[in-house]
mmCIF file of the C-alpha atoms, coordinates in Angstrom:
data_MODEL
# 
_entry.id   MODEL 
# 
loop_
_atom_site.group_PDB 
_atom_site.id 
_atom_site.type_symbol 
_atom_site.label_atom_id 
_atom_site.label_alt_id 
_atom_site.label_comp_id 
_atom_site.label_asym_id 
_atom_site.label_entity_id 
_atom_site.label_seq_id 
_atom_site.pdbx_PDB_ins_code 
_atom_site.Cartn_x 
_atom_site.Cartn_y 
_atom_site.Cartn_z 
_atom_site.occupancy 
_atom_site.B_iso_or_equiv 
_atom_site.pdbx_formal_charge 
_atom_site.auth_seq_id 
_atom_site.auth_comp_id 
_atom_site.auth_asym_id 
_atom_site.auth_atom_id 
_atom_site.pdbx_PDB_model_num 
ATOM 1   C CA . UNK A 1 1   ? 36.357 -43.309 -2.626  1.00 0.00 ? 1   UNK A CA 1 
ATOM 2   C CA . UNK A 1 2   ? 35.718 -39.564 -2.088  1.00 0.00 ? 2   UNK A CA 1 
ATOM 3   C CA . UNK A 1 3   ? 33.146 -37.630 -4.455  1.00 0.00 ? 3   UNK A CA 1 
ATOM 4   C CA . UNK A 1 4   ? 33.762 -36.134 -7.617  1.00 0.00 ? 4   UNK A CA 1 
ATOM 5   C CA . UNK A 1 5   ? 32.861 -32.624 -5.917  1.00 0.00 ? 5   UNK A CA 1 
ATOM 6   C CA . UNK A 1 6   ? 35.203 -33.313 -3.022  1.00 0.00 ? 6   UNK A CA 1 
ATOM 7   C CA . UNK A 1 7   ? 37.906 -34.166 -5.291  1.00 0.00 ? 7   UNK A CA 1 
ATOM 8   C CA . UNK A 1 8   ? 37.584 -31.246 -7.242  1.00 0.00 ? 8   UNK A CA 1 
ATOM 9   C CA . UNK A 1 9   ? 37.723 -29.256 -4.368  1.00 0.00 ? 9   UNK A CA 1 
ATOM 10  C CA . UNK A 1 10  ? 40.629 -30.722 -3.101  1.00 0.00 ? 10  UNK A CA 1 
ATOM 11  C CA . UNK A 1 11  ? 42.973 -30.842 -5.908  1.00 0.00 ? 11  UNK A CA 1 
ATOM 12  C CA . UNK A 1 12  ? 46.007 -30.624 -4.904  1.00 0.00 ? 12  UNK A CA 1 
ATOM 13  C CA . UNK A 1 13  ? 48.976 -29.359 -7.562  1.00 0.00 ? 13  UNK A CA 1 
ATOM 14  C CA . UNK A 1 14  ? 50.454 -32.536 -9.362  1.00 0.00 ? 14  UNK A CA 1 
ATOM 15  C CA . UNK A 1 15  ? 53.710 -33.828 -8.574  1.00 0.00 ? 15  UNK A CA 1 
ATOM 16  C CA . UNK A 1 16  ? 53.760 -34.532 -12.199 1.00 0.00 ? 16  UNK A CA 1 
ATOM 17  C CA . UNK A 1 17  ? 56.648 -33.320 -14.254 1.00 0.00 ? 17  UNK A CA 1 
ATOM 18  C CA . UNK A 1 18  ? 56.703 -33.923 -18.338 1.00 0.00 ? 18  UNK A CA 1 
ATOM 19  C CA . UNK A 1 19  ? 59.939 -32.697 -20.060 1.00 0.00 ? 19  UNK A CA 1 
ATOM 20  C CA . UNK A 1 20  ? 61.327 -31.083 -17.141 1.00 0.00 ? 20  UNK A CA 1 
ATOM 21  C CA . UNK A 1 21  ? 58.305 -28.724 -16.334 1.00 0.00 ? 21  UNK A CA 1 
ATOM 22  C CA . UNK A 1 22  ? 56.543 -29.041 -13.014 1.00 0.00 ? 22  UNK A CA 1 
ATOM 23  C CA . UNK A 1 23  ? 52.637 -28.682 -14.391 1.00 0.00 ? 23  UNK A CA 1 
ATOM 24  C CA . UNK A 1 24  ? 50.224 -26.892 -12.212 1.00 0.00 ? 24  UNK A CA 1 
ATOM 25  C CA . UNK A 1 25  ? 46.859 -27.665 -11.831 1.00 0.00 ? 25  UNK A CA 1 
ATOM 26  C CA . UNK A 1 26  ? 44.894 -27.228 -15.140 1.00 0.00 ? 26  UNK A CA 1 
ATOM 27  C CA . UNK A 1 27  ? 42.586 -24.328 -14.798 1.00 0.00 ? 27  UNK A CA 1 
ATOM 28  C CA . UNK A 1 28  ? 40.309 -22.642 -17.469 1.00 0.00 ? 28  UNK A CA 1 
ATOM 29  C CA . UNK A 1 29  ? 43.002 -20.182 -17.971 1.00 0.00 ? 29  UNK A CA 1 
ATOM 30  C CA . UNK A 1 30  ? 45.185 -22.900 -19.551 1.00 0.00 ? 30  UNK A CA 1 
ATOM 31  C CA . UNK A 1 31  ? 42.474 -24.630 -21.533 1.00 0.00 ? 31  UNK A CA 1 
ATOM 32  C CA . UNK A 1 32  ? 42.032 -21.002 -23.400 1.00 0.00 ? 32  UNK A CA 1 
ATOM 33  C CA . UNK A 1 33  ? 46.006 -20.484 -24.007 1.00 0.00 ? 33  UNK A CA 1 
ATOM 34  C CA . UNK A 1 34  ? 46.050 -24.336 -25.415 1.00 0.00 ? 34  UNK A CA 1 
ATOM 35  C CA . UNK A 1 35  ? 42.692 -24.114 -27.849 1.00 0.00 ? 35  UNK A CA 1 
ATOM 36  C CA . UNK A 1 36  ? 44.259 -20.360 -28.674 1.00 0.00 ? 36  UNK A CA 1 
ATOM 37  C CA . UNK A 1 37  ? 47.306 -22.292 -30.560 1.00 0.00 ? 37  UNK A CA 1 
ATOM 38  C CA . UNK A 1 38  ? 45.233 -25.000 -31.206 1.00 0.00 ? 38  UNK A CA 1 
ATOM 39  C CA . UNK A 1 39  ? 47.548 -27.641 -29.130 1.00 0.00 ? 39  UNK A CA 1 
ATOM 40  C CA . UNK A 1 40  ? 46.867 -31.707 -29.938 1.00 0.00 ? 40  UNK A CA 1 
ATOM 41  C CA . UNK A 1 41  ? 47.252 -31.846 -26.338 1.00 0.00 ? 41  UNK A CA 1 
ATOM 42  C CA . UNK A 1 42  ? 43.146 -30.294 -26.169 1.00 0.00 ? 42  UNK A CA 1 
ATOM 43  C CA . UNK A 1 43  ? 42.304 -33.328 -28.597 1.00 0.00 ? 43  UNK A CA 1 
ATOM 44  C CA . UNK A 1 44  ? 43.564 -36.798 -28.639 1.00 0.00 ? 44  UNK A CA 1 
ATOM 45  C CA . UNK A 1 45  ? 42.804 -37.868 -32.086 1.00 0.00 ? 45  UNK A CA 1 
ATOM 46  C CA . UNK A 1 46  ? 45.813 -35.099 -33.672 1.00 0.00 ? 46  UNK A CA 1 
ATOM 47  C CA . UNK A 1 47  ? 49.129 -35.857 -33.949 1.00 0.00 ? 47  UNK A CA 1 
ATOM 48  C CA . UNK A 1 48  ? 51.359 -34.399 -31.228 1.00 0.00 ? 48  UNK A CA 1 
ATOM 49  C CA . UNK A 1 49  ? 55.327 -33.721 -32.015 1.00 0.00 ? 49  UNK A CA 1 
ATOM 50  C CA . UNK A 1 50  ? 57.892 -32.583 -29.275 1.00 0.00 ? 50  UNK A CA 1 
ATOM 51  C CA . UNK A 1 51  ? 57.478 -29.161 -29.968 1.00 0.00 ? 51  UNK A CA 1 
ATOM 52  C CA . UNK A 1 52  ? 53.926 -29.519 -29.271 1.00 0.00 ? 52  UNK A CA 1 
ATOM 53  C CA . UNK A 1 53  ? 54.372 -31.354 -26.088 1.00 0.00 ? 53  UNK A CA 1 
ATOM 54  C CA . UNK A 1 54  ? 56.965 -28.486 -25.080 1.00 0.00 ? 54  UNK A CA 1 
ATOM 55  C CA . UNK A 1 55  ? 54.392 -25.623 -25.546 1.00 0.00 ? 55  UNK A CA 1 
ATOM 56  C CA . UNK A 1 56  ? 51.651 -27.638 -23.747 1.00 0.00 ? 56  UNK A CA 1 
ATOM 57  C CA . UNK A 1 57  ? 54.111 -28.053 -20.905 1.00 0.00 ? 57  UNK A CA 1 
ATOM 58  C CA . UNK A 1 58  ? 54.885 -24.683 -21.078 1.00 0.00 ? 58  UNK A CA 1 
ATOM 59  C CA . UNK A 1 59  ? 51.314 -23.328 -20.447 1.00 0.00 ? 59  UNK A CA 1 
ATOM 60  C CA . UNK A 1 60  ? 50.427 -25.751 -17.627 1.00 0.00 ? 60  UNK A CA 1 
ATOM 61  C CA . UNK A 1 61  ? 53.453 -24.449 -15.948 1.00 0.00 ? 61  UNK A CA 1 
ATOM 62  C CA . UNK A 1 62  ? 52.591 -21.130 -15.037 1.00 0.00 ? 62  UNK A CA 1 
ATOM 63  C CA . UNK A 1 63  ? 49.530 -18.788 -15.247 1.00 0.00 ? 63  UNK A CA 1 
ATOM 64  C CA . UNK A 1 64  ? 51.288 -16.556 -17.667 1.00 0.00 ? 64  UNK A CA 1 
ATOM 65  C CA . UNK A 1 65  ? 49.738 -15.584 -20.810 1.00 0.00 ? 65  UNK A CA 1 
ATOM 66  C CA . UNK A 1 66  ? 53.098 -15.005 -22.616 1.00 0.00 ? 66  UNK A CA 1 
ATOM 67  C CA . UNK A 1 67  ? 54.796 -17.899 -21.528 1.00 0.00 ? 67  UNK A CA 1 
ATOM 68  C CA . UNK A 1 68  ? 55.153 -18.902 -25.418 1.00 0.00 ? 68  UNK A CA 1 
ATOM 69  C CA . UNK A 1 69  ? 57.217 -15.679 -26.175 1.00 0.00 ? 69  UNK A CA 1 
ATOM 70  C CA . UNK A 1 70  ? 59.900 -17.134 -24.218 1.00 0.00 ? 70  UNK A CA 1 
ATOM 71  C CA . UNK A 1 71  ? 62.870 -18.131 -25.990 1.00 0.00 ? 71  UNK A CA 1 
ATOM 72  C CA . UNK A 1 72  ? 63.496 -22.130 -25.522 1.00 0.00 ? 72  UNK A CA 1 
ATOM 73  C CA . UNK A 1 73  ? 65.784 -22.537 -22.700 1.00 0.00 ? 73  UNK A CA 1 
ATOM 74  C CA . UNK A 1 74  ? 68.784 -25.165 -22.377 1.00 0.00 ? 74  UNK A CA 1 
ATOM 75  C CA . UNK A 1 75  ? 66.152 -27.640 -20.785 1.00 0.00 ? 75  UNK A CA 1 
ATOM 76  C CA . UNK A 1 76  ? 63.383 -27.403 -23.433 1.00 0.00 ? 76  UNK A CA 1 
ATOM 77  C CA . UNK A 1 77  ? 66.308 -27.489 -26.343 1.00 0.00 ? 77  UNK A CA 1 
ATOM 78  C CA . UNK A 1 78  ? 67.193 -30.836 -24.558 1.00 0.00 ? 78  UNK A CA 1 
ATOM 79  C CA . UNK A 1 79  ? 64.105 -32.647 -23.756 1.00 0.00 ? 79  UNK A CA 1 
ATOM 80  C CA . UNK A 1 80  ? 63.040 -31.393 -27.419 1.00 0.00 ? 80  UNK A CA 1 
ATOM 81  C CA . UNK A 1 81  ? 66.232 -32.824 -29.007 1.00 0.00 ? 81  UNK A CA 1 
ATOM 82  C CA . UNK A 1 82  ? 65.668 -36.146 -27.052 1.00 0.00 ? 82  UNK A CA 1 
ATOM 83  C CA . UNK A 1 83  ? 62.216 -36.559 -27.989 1.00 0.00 ? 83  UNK A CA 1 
ATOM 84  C CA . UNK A 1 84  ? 63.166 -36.236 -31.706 1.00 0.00 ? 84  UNK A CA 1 
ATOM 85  C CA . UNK A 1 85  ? 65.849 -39.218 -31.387 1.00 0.00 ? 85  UNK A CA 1 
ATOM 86  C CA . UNK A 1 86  ? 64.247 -41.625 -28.878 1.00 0.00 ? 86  UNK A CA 1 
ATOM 87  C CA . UNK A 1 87  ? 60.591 -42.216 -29.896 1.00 0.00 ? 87  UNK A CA 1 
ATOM 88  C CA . UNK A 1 88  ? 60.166 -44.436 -26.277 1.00 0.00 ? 88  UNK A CA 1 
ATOM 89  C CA . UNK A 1 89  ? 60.933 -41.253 -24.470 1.00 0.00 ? 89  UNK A CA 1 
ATOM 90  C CA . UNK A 1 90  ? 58.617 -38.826 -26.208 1.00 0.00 ? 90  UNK A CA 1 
ATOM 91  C CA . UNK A 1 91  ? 55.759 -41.422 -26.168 1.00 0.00 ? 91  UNK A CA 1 
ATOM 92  C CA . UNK A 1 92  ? 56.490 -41.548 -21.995 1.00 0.00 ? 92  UNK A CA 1 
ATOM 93  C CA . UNK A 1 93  ? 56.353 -37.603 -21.576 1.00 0.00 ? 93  UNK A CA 1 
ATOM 94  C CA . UNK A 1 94  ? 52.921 -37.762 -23.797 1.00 0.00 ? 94  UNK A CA 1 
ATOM 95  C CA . UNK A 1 95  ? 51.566 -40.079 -21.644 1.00 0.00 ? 95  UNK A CA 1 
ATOM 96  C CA . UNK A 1 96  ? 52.222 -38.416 -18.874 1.00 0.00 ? 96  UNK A CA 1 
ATOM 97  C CA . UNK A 1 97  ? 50.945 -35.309 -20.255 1.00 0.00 ? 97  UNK A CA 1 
ATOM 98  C CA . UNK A 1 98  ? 47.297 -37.338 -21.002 1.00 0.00 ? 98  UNK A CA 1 
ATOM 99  C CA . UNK A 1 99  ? 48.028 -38.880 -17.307 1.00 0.00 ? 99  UNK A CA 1 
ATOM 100 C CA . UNK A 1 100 ? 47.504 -35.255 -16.408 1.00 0.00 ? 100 UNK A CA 1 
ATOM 101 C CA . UNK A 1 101 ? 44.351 -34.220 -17.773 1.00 0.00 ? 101 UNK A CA 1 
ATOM 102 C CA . UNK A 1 102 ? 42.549 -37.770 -17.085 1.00 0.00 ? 102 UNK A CA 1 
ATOM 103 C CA . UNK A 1 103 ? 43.563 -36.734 -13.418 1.00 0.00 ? 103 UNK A CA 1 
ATOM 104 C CA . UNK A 1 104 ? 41.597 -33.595 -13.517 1.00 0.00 ? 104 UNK A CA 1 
ATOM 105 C CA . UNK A 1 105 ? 38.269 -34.583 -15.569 1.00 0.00 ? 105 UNK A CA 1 
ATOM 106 C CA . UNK A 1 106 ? 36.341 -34.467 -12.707 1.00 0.00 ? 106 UNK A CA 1 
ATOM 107 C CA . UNK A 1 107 ? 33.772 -32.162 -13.710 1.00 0.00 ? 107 UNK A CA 1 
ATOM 108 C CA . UNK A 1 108 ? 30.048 -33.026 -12.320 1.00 0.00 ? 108 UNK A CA 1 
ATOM 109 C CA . UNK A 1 109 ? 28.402 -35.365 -14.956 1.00 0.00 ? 109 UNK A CA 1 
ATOM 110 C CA . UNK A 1 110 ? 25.038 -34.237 -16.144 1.00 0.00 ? 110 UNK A CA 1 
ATOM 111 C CA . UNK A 1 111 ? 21.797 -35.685 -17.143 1.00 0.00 ? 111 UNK A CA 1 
ATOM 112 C CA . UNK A 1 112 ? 21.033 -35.791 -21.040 1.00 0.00 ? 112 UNK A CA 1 
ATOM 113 C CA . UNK A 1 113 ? 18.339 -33.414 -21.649 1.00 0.00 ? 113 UNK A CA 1 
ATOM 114 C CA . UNK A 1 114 ? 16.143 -32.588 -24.553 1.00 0.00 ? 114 UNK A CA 1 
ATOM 115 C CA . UNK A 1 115 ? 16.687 -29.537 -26.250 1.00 0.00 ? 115 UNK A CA 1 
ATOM 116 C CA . UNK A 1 116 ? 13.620 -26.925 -25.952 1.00 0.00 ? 116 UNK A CA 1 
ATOM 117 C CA . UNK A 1 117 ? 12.452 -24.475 -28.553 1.00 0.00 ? 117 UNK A CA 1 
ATOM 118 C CA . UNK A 1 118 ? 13.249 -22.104 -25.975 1.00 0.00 ? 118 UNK A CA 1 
ATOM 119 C CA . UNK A 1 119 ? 17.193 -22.548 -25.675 1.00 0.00 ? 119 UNK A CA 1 
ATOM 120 C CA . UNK A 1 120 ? 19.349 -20.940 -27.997 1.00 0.00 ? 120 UNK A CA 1 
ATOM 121 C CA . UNK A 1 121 ? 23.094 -20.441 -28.239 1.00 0.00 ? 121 UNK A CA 1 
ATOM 122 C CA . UNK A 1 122 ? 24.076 -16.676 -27.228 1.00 0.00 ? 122 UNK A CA 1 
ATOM 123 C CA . UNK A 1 123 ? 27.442 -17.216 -28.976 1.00 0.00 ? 123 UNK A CA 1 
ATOM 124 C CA . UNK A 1 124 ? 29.527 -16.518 -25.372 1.00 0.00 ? 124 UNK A CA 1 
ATOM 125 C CA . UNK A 1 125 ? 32.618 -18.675 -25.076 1.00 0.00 ? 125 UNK A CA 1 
ATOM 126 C CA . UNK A 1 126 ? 31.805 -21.081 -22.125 1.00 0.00 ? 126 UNK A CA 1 
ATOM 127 C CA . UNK A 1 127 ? 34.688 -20.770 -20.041 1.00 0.00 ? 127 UNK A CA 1 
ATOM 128 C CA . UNK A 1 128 ? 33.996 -16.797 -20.158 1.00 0.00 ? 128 UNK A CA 1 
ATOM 129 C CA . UNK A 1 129 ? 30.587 -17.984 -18.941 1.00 0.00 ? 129 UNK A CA 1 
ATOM 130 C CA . UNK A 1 130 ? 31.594 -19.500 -15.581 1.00 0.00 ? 130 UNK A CA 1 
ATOM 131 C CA . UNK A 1 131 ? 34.727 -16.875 -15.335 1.00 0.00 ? 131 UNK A CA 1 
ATOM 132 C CA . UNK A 1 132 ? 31.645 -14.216 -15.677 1.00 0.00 ? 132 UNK A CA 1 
ATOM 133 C CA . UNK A 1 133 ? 29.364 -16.880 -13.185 1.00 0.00 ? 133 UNK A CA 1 
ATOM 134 C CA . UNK A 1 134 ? 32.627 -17.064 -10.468 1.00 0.00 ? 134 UNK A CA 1 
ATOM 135 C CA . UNK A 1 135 ? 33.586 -13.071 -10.513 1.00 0.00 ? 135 UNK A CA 1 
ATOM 136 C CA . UNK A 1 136 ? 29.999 -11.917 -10.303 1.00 0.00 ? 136 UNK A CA 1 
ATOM 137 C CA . UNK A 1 137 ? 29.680 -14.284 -7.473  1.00 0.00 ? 137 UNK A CA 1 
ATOM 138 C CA . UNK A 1 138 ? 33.135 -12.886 -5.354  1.00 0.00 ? 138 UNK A CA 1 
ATOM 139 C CA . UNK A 1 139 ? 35.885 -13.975 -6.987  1.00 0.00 ? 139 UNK A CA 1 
ATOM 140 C CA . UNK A 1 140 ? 38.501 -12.130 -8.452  1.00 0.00 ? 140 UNK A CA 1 
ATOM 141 C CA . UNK A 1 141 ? 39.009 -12.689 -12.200 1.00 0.00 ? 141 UNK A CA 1 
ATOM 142 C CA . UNK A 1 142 ? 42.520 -13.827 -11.440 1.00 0.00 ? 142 UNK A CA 1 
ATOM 143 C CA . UNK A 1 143 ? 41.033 -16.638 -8.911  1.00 0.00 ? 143 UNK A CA 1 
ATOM 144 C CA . UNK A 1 144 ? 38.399 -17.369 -11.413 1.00 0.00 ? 144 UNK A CA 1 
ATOM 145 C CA . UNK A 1 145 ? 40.914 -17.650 -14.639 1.00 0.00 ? 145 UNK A CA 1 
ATOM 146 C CA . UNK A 1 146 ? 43.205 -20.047 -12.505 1.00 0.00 ? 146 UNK A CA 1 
ATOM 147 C CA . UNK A 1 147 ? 41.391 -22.233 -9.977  1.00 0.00 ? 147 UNK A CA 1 
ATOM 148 C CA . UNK A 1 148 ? 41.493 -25.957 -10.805 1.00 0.00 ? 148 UNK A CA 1 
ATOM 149 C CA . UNK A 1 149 ? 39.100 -25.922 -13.853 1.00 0.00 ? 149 UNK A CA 1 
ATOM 150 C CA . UNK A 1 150 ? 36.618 -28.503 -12.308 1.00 0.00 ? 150 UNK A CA 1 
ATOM 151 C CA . UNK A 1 151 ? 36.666 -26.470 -9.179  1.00 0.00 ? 151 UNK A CA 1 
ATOM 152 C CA . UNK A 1 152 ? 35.220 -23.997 -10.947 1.00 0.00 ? 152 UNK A CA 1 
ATOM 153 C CA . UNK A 1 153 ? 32.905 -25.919 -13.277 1.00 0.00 ? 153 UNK A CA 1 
ATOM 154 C CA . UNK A 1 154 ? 31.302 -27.230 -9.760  1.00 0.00 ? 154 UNK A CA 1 
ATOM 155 C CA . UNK A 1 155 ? 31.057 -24.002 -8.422  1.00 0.00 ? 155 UNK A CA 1 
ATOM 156 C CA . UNK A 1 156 ? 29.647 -22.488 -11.782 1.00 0.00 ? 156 UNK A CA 1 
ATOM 157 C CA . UNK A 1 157 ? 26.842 -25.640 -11.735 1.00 0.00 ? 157 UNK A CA 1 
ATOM 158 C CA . UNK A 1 158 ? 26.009 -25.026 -7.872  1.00 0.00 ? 158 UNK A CA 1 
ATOM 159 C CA . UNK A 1 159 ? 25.844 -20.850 -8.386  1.00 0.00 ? 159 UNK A CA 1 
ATOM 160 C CA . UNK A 1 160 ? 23.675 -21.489 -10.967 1.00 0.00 ? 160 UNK A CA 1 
ATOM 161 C CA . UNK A 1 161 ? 21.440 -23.653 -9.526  1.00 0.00 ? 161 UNK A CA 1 
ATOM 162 C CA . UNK A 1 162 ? 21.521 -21.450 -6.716  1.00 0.00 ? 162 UNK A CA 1 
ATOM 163 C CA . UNK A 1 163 ? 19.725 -18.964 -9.482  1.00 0.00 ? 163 UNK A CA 1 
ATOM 164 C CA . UNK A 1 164 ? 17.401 -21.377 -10.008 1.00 0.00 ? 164 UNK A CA 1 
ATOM 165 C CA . UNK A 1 165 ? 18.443 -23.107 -13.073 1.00 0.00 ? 165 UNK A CA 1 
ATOM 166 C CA . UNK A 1 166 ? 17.489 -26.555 -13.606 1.00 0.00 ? 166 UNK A CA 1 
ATOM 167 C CA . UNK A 1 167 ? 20.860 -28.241 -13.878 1.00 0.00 ? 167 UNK A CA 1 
ATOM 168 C CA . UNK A 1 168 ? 20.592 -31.965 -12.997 1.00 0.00 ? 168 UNK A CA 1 
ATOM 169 C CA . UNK A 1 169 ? 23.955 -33.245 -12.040 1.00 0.00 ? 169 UNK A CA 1 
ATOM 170 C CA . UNK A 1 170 ? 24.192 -37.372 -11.761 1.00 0.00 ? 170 UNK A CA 1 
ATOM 171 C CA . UNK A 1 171 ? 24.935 -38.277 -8.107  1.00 0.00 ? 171 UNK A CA 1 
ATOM 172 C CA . UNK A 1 172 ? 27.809 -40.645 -7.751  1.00 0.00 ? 172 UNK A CA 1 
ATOM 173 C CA . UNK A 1 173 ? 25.627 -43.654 -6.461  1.00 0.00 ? 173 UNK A CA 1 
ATOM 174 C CA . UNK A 1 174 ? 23.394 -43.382 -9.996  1.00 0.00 ? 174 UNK A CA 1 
ATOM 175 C CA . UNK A 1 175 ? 26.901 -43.055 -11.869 1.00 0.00 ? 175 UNK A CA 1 
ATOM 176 C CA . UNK A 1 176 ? 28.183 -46.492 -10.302 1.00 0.00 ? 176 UNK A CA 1 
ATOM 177 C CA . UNK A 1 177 ? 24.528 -47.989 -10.494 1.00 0.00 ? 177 UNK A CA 1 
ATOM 178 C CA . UNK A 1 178 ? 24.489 -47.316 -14.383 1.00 0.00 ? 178 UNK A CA 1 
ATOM 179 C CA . UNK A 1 179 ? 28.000 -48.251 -14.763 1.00 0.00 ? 179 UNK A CA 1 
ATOM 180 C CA . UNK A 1 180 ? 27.108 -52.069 -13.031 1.00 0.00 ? 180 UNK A CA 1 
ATOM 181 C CA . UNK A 1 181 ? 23.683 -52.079 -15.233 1.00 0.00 ? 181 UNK A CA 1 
ATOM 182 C CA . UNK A 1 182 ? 25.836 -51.841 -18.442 1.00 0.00 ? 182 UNK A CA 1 
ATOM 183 C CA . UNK A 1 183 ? 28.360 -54.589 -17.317 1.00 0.00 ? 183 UNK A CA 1 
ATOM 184 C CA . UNK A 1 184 ? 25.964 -56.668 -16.526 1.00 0.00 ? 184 UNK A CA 1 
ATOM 185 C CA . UNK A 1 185 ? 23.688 -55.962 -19.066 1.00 0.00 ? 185 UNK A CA 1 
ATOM 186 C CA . UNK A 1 186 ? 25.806 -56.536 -21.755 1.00 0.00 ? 186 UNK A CA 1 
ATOM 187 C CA . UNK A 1 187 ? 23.631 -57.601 -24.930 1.00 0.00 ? 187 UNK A CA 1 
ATOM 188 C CA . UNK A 1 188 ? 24.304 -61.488 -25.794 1.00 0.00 ? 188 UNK A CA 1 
ATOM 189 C CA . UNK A 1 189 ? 27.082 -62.324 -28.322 1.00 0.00 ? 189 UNK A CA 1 
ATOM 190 C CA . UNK A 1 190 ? 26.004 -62.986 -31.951 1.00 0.00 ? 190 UNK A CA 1 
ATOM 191 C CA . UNK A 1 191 ? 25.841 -66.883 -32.459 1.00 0.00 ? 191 UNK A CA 1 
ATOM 192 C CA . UNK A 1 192 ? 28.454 -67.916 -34.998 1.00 0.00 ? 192 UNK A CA 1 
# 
């Protein structure tokens, strides 16, 4: 199986539709637009309704920041209306939708590290902090805002290590060797 790195890099846009849209590859522009109107689709644990599902869809359609001005077209009235009267088919296009974004979590896994007196919180959003990281390093803010997002969390990571931070990123090899310690290092069952 490739990398995480050279699957981020080679994202290709899904062939994924939900509810009629065609989604594009999620970049950090679309994760802004969703936490702006606070979408469930961001977090799993809220409850998501059609017309949530609809505006998600809408957003990881295009790049456009407006895109939720539009009115609803004949489509979205549709899928909306069936999702409202056949529970089985709006539980389908959800799942699809978290299909989606389980796809694209391929960020570079990190190792825990201990907080030091020394770090502190400046308060700056962290996607502005790699779109800041990706334009000062070449790319154009519209590149930067719409590249896959784990694209451009790996290239964030390796420009700043580049700088000379010390960013430890877990290799694949360690990831699969922890992952076989813990299943087969699984503490004994409780005797009954």
């Amino acid at each position: 199986m490739a990398s995480r790195w050279t699957q981020a890099a080679t994202i290709l846009p899904p062939t994924l539709e939900v509810c009629g849209f065609r989604l594009l590859p999620f970049c950090l522009r679309h994760r802004v637009a969703l936490e702006a109107i606070e979408s469930p689709a961001m977090d799993k644990s809220k409850h998501m309704t059609a017309e949530h599902i609809l505006a998600a869809c809408r957003i990881l359609s295009c790049t456009r920041l407006d895109v939720l001005r539009d009115k609803a077209t004949m489509s979205e009235k549709y899928h909306a209306t069936r999702m409202h009267y056949n529970q089985s088919y709006a539980v389908n296009e959800m799942l699809k939708l978290h299909y989606y974004f389980e796809a694209q979590s391929l960020w570079p896994r990190f190792w825990a590290k201990e907080e030091s007196e020394g770090a502190r919180d400046y308060g700056t959003p962290w996607p502005l902090v790699i779109i800041a990281n990706l334009v000062r390093n070449g790319f154009t803010s519209e590149e930067a805002w719409t590249m896959p997002e784990s694209q451009a969390v790996w290239l964030h990571i390796a420009n700043m290590q580049a700088a000379g931070a010390k960013i430890n990123v877990i290799t694949d090899k360690e990831w699969d060797a922890m992952e076989n310690f813990r299943k087969n290092n699984k503490p004994p069952e409780p005797i009954k």
